[in-house]
Structures are given as C-alpha cells and as structure tokens.
C-alpha positions in Angstrom: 22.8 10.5 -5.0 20.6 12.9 -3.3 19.7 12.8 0.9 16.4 12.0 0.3 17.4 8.6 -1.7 19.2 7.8 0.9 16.3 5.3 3.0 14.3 5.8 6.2 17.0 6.1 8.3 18.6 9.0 6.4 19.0 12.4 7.2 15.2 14.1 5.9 13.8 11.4 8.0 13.3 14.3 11.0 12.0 16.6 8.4 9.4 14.6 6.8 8.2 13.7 10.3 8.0 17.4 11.0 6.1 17.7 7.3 3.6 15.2 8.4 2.6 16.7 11.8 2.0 20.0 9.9 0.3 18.8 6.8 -2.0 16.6 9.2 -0.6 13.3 7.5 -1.8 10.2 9.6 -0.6 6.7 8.6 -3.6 4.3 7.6 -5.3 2.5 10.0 -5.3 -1.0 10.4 -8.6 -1.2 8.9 -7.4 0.3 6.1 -4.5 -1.9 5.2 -6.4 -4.9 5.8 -9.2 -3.2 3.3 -6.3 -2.5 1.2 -4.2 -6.0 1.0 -7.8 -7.2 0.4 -8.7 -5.8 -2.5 -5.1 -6.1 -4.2 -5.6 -9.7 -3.4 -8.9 -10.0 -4.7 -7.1 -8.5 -8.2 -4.6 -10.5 -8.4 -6.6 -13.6 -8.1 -8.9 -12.3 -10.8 -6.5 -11.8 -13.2 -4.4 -15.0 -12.4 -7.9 -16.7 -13.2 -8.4 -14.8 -15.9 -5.1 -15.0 -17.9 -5.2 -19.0 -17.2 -8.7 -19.7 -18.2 -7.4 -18.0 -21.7 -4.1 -19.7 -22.1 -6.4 -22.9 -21.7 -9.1 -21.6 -24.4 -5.8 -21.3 -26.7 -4.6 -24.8 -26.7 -7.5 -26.8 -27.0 -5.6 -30.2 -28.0 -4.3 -29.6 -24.2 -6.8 -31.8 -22.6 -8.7 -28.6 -20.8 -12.2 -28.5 -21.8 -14.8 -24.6 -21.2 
C-alpha cells in the first residue's frame, strides 16, 4: 500500500494542496456541480427510460402496449 492510497487525510494531503496552488487548480464552482449533477441526472433518466421502454417492446404478452 502506497501513501498516496492512503485517503484525504493521509500524508500527500499537504503536498497536493501545495500542487494545486502552483498548478492554479481551483475546485468547481457551485454552478458547476449543479450543471454537473444535472446533466448526469438527465442521463440516467434517459437511459432508465430507454432500457424500460425496450424490456416492454420484448414481452409483448406482458400487458404493456407502444
């Protein structure tokens, strides 16, 4: 097991902090999460749609009718 599997709290924690202030790394805005959660919800719906509108068209004896 390496220090860097260790989790946030372990010991490269400091030094990725220091990485990010140098490499100009800023965490997302709210905006952007929001935007983000969003759209993955937006897939996910879709394809939950998707994928149960064609397990209907499969069983048409099932009492489900396109």
């Amino acid at each position: 097991m390496t220090a860097r599997s260790v989790g946030a709290g372990g010991p490269d924690r400091g030094l990725d902090a220091v990485r990010s202030r140098k490499d100009r790394l800023e965490p997302p805005t709210p905006g952007q999460i929001a935007r983000l959660v969003g759209k993955a919800v937006s897939v996910s719906e879709e394809r939950f749609c998707v994928a149960t509108r064609a397990g209907c068209q499969r069983r048409p004896g099932a009492g489900w009718t396109t």
